[in-house]
C-alpha positions as CSV (number, residue, x, y, z in Angstrom):
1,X,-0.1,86.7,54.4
2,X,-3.7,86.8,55.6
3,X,-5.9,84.4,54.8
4,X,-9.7,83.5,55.9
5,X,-10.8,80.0,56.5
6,X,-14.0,78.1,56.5
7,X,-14.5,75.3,58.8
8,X,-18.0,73.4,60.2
9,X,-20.0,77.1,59.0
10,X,-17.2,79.0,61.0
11,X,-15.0,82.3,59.6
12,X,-11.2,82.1,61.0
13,X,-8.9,84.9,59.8
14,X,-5.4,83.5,60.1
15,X,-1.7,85.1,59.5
16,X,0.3,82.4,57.1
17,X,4.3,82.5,57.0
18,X,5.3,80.9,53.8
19,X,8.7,79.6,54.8
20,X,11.6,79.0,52.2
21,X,11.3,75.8,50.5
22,X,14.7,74.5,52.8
23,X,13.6,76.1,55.6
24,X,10.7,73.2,55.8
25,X,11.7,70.6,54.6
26,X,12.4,67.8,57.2
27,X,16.2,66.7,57.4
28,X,16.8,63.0,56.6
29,X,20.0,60.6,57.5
30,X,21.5,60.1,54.3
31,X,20.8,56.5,53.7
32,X,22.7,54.1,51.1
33,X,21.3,52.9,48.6
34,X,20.9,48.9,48.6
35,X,23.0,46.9,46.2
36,X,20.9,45.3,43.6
37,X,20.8,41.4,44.0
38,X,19.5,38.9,41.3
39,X,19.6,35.3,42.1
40,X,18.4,33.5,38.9
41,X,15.5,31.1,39.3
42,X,15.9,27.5,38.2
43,X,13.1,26.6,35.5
44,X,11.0,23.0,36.2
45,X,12.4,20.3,34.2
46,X,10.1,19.4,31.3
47,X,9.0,16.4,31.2
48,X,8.6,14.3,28.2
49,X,6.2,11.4,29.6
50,X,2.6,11.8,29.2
51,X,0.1,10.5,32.1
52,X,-0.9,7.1,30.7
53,X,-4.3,7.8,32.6
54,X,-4.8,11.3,31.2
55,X,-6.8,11.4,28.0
56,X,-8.0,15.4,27.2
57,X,-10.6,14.4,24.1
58,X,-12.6,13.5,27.2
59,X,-11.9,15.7,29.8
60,X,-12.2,19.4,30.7
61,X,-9.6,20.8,32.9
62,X,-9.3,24.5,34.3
63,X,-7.0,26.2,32.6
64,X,-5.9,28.6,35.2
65,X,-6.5,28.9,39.0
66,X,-9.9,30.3,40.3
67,X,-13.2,29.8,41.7
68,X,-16.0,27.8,40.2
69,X,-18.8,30.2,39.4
70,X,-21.5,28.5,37.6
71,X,-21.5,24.9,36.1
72,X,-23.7,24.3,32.8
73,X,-23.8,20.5,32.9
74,X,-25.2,17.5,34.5
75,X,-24.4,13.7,34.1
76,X,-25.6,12.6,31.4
77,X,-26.2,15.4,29.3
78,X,-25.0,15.8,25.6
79,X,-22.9,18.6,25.3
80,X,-22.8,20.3,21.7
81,X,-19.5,21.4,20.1
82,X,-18.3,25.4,21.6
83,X,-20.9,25.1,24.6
84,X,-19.9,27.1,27.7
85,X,-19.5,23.9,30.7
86,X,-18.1,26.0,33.4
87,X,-17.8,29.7,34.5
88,X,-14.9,30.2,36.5
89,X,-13.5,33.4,38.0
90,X,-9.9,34.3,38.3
91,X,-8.3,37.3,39.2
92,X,-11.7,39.1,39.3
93,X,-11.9,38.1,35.4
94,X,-14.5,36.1,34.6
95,X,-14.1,33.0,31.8
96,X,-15.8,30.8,30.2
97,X,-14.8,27.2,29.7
98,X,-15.6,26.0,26.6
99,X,-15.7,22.2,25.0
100,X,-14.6,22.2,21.2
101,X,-16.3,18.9,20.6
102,X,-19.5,17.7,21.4
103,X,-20.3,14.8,23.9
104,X,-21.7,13.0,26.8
105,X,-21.2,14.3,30.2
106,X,-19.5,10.9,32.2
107,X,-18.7,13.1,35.7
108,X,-18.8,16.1,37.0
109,X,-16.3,16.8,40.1
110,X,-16.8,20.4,40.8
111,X,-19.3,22.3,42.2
112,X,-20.3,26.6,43.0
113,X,-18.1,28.2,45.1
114,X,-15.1,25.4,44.7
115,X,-12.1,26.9,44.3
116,X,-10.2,24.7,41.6
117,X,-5.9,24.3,40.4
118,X,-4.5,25.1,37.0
119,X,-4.9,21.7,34.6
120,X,-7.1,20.5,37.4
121,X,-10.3,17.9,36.5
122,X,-13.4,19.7,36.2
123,X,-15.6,17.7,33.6
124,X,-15.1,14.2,32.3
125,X,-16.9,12.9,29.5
126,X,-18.0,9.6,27.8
């Protein structure tokens, strides 16, 4: 088969052999397959004790892991009820953390840019 090729602006005219499809394809060791392993893993025990210290009517914790993108609130500010208090990123998704009730903010202990845990403190209120 003849064919004509274009490359950079110039005209090739080239003879092309189509070989038989076994002909070119590349010979391979046969190779085993692996044997499937599962090792089961062990589930964390669940606790029943509560952190005495921990009180979540008056703090905001992140809910997942990510980056701190924007914080809405200062010391000292009233918070109304649904208000956006941080903006964190996670897994290039972007979510808004919310407060259900209103309140006063007491603390806040994260910043732009700080890359927070899961359930870690973010916001404490008064």
């Amino acid at each position: 088969m003849r064919l004509r090729i274009k490359i950079e602006g110039k005209t090739y005219e080239v003879d092309v052999e189509i070989l038989d499809g076994q002909e070119s394809a590349p010979e391979y060791p046969p190779y085993p397959p692996a044997q499937p392993t599962f090792v089961p893993a062990k589930l964390p025990e669940q606790s029943s004790h509560i952190e005495p210290d921990r009180n979540d009517e008056k703090e905001c914790r992140s809910p997942v892991v990510g980056i701190v993108i924007k914080v809405n609130v200062e010391p000292g500010q009233q918070v109304e009820p649904d208000a956006v208090v941080v903006v964190l990123e996670s897994m290039k998704m972007e979510m808004q953390i919310t407060r259900t009730q209103g309140g006063l903010v007491k603390r806040v202990l994260v910043s732009p840019g700080a890359a927070v845990k899961a359930d870690e403190l973010m916001v404490e209120f008064a």
